[in-house]
MDAnalysis code that builds the backbone (N, CA, C; Angstrom):
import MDAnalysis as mda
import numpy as np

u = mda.Universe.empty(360, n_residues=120, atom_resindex=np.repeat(np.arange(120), 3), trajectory=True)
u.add_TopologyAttr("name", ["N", "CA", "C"] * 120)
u.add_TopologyAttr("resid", np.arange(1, 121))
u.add_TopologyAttr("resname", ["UNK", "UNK", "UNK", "UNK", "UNK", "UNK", "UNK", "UNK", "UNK", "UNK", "UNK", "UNK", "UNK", "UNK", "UNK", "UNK", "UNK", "UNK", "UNK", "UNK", "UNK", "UNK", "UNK", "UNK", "UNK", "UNK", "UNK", "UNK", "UNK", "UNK", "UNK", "UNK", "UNK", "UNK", "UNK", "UNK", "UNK", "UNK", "UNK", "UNK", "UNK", "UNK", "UNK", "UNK", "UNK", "UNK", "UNK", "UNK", "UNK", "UNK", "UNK", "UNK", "UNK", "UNK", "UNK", "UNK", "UNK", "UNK", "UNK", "UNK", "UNK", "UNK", "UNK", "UNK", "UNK", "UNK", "UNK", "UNK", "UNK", "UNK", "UNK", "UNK", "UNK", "UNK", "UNK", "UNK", "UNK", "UNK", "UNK", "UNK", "UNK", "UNK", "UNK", "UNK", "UNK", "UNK", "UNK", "UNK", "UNK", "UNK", "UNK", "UNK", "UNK", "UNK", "UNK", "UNK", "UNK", "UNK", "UNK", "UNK", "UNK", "UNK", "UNK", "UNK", "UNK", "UNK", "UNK", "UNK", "UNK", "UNK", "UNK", "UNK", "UNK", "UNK", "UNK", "UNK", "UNK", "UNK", "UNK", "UNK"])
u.atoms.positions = np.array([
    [0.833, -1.174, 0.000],
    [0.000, 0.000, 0.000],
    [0.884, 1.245, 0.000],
    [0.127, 2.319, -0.398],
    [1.176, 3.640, -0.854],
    [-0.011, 4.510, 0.376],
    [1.111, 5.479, -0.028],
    [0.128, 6.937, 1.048],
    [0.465, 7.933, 0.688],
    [-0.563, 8.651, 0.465],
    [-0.895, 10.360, 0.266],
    [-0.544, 11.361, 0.969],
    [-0.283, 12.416, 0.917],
    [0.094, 13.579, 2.035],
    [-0.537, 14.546, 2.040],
    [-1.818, 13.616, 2.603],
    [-2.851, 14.471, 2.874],
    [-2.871, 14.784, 4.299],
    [-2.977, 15.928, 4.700],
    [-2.902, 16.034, 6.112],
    [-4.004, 17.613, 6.659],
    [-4.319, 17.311, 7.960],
    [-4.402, 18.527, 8.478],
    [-3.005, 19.307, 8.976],
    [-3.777, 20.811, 9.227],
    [-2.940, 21.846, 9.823],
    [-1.859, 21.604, 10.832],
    [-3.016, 21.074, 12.214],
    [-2.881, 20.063, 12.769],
    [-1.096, 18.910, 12.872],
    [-1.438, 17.997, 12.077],
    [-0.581, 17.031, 11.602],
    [0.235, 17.472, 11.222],
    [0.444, 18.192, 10.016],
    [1.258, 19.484, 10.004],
    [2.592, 19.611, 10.917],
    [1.497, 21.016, 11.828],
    [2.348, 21.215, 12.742],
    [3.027, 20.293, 13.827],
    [2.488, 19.137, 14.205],
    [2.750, 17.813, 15.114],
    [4.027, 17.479, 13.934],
    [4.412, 17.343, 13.073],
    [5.053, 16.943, 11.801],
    [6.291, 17.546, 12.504],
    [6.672, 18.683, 13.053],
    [7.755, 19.625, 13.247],
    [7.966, 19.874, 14.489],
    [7.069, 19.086, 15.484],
    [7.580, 19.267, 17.035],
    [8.333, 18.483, 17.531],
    [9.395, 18.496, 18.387],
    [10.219, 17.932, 18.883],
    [8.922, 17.308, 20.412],
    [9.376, 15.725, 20.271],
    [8.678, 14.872, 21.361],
    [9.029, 15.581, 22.949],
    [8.549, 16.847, 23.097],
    [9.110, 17.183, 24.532],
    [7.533, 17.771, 25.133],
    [6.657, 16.863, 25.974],
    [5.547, 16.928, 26.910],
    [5.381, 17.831, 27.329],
    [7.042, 18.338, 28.149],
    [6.796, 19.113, 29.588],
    [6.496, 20.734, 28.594],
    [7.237, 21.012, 27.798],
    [7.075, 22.188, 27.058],
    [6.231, 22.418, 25.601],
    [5.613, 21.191, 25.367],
    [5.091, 21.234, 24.191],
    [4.004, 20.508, 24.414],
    [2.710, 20.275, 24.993],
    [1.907, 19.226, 25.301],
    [1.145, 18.824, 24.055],
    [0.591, 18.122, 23.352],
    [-0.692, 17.693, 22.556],
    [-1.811, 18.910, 22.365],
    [-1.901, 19.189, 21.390],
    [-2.928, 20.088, 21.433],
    [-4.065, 19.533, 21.483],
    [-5.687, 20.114, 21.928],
    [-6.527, 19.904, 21.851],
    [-7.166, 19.025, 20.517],
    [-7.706, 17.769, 20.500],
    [-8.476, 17.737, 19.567],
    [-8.959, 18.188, 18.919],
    [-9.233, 17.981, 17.123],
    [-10.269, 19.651, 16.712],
    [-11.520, 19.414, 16.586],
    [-11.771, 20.594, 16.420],
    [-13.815, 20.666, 16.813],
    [-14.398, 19.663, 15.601],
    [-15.551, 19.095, 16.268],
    [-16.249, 18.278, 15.351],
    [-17.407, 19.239, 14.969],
    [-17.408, 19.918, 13.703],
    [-18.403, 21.185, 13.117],
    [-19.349, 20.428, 13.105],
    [-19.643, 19.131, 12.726],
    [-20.874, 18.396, 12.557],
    [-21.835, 18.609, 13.593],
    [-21.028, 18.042, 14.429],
    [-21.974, 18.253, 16.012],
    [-22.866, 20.147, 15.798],
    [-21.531, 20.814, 15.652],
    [-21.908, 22.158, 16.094],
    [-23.408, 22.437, 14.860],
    [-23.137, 22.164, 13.843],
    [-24.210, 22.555, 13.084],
    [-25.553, 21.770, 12.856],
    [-25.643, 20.234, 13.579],
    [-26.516, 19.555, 13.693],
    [-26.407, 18.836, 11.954],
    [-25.275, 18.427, 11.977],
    [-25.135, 17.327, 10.242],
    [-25.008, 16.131, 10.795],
    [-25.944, 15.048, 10.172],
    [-25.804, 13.872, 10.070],
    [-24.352, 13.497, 9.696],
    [-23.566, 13.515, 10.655],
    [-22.099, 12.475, 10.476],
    [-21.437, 11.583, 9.939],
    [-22.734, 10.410, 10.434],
    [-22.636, 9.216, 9.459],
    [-22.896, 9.080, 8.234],
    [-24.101, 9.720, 8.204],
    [-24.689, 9.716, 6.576],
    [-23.579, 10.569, 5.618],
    [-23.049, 11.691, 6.106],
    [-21.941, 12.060, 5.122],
    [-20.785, 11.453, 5.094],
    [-20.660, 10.577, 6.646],
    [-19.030, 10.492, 6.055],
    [-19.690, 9.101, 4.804],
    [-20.882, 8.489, 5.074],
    [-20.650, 7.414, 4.291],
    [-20.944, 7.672, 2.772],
    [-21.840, 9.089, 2.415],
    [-21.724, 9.705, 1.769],
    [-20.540, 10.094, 0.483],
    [-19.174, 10.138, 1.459],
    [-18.074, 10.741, 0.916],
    [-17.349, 9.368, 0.563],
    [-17.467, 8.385, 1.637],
    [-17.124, 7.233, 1.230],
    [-17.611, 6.813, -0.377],
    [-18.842, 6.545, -0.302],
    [-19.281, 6.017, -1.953],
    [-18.784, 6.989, -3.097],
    [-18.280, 8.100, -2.416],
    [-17.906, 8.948, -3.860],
    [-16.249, 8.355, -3.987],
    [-15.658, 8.058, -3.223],
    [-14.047, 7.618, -2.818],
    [-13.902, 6.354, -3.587],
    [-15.464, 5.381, -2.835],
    [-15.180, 4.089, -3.637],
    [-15.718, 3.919, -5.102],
    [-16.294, 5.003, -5.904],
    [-16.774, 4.729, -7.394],
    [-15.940, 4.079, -8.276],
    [-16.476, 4.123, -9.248],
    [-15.990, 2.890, -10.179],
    [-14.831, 3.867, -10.415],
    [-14.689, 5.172, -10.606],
    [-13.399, 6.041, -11.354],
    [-12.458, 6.144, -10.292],
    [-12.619, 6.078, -8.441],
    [-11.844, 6.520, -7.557],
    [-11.373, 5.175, -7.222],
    [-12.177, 4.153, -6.659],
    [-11.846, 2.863, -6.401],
    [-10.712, 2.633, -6.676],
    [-10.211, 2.038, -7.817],
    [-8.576, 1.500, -8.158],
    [-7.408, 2.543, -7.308],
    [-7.968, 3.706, -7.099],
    [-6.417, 4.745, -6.324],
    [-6.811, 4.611, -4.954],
    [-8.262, 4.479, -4.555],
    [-8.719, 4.107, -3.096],
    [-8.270, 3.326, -2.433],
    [-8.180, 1.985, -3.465],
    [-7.770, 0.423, -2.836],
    [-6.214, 0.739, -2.639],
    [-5.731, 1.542, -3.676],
    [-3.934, 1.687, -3.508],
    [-4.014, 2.300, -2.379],
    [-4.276, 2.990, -1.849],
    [-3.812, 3.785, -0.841],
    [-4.166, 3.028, 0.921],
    [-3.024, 3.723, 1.370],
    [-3.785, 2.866, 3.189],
    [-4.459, 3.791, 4.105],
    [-5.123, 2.693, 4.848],
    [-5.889, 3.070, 5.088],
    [-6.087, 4.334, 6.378],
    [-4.737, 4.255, 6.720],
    [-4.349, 5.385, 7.641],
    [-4.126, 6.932, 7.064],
    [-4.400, 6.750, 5.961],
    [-4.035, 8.249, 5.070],
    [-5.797, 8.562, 4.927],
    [-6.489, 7.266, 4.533],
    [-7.875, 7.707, 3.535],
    [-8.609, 7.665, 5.221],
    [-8.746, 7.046, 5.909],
    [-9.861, 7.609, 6.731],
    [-9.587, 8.820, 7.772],
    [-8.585, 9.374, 7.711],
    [-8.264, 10.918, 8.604],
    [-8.616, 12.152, 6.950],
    [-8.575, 11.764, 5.703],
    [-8.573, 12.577, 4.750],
    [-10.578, 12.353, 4.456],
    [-10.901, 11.304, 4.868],
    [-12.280, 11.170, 4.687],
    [-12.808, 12.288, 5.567],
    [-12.572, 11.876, 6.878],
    [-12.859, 12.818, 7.978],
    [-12.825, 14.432, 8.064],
    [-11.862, 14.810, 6.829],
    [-11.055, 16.078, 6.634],
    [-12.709, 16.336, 5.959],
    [-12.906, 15.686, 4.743],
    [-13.918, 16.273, 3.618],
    [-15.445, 15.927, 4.394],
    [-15.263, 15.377, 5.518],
    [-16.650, 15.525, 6.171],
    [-16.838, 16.906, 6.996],
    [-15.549, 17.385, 7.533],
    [-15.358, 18.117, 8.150],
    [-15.813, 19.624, 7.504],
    [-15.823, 19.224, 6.450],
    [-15.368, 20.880, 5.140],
    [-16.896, 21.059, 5.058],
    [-17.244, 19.469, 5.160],
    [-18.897, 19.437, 3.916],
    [-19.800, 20.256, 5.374],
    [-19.123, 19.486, 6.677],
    [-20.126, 20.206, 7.997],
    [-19.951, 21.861, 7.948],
    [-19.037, 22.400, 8.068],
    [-18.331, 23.749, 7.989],
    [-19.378, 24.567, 6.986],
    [-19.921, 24.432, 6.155],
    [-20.518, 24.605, 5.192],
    [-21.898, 23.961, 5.259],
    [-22.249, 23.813, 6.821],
    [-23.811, 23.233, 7.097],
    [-24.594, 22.314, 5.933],
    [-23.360, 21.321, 5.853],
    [-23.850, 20.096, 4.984],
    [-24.190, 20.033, 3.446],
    [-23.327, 21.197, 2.783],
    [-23.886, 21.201, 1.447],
    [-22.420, 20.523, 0.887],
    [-22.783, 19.294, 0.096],
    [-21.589, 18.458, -0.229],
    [-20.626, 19.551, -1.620],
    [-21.510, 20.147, -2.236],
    [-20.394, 21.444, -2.670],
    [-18.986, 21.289, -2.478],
    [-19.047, 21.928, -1.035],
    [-17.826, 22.430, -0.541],
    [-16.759, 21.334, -0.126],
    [-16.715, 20.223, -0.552],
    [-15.684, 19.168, -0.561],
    [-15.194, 19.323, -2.056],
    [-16.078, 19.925, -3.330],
    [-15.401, 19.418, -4.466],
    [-13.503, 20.003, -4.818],
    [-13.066, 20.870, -3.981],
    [-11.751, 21.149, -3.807],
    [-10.682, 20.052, -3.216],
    [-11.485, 19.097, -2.554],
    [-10.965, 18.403, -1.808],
    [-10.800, 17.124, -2.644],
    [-12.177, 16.619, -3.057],
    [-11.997, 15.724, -4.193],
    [-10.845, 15.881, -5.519],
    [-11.342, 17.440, -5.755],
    [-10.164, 17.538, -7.021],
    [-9.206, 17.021, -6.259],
    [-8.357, 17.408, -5.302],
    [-7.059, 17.055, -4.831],
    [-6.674, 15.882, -4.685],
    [-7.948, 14.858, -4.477],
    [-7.790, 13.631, -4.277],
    [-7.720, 13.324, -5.718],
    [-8.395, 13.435, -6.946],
    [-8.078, 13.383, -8.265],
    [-6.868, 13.488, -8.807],
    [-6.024, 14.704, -8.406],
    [-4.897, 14.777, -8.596],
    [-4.166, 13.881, -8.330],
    [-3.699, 13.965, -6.924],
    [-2.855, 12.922, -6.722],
    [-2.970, 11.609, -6.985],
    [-4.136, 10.997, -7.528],
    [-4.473, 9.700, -7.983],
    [-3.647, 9.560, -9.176],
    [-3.995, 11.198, -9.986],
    [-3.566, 11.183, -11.503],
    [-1.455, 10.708, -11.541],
    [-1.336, 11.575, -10.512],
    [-0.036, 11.693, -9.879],
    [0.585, 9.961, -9.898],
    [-0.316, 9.171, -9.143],
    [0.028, 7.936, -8.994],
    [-0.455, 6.998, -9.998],
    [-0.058, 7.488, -11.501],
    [-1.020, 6.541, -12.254],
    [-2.214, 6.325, -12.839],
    [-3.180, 6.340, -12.193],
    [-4.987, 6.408, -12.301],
    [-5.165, 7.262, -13.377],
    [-6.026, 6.883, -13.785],
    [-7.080, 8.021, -14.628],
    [-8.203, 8.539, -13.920],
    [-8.433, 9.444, -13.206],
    [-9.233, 10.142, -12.456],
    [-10.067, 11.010, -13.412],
    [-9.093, 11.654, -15.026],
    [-9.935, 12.940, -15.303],
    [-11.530, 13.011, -15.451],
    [-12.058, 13.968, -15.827],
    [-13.648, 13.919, -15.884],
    [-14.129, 13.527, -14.574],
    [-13.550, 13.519, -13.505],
    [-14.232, 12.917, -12.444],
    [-15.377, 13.692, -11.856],
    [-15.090, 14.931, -12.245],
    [-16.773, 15.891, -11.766],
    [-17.799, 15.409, -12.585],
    [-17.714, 14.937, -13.964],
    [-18.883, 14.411, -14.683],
    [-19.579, 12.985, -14.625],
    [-17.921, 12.127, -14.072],
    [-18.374, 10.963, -13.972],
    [-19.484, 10.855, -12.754],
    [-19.094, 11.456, -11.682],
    [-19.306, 11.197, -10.634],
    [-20.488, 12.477, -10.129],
    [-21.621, 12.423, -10.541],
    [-22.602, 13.395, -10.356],
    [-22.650, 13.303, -8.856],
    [-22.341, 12.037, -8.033],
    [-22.959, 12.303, -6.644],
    [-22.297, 13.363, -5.881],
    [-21.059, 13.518, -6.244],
    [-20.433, 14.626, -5.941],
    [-20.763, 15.976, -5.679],
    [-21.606, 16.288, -6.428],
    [-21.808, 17.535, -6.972],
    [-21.627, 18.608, -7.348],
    [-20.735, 18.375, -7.951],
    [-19.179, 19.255, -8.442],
    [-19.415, 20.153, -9.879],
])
């Protein structure tokens, strides 16, 4: 399995800290917008899932592990809540995931047309 570098801010910054507790502790978890705006959670992340696993994303889905795709799933549930559930506002996120598919091989293009559930 391969992996993406997809990351939060977050991860990111954890990416560049030196392992020292006493002066650097864990930051807070980040906010779950879902909660805050009252979005069905499940239904989108599984939502975002079936757009990940389509017949055009599938083959770069299965390549990838699974420690990259379900914190990057979580990312585009996160975007779609932020935006009080209008799946819209992930299609930046998808492109990116398009890309880097293209990056690794895949044929992703047309994926806004293939993939109407999107809604891109």
């Amino acid at each position: 399995m391969h992996s993406l570098h997809f990351f939060s801010l977050i991860d990111y910054v954890k990416s560049w800290t030196v392992k020292d507790m006493e002066d650097c502790p864990e930051p807070p978890p980040p906010q779950d917008h879902c909660k805050e705006v009252n979005v069905d959670k499940e239904k989108t992340s599984a939502d975002v899932k079936a757009i990940l696993t389509s017949p055009l994303f599938k083959p770069c889905y299965d390549f990838l592990e699974e420690d990259v795709m379900v914190p990057f799933i979580e990312n585009v549930v996160q975007q779609i809540c932020v935006c009080f559930g209008d799946l819209d506002c992930a299609c930046a996120m998808y492109d990116q995931f398009a890309t880097q598919c293209i990056d690794r091989g895949f044929d992703t293009n047309g994926w806004q047309i293939a993939i109407e559930d999107a809604g891109c």
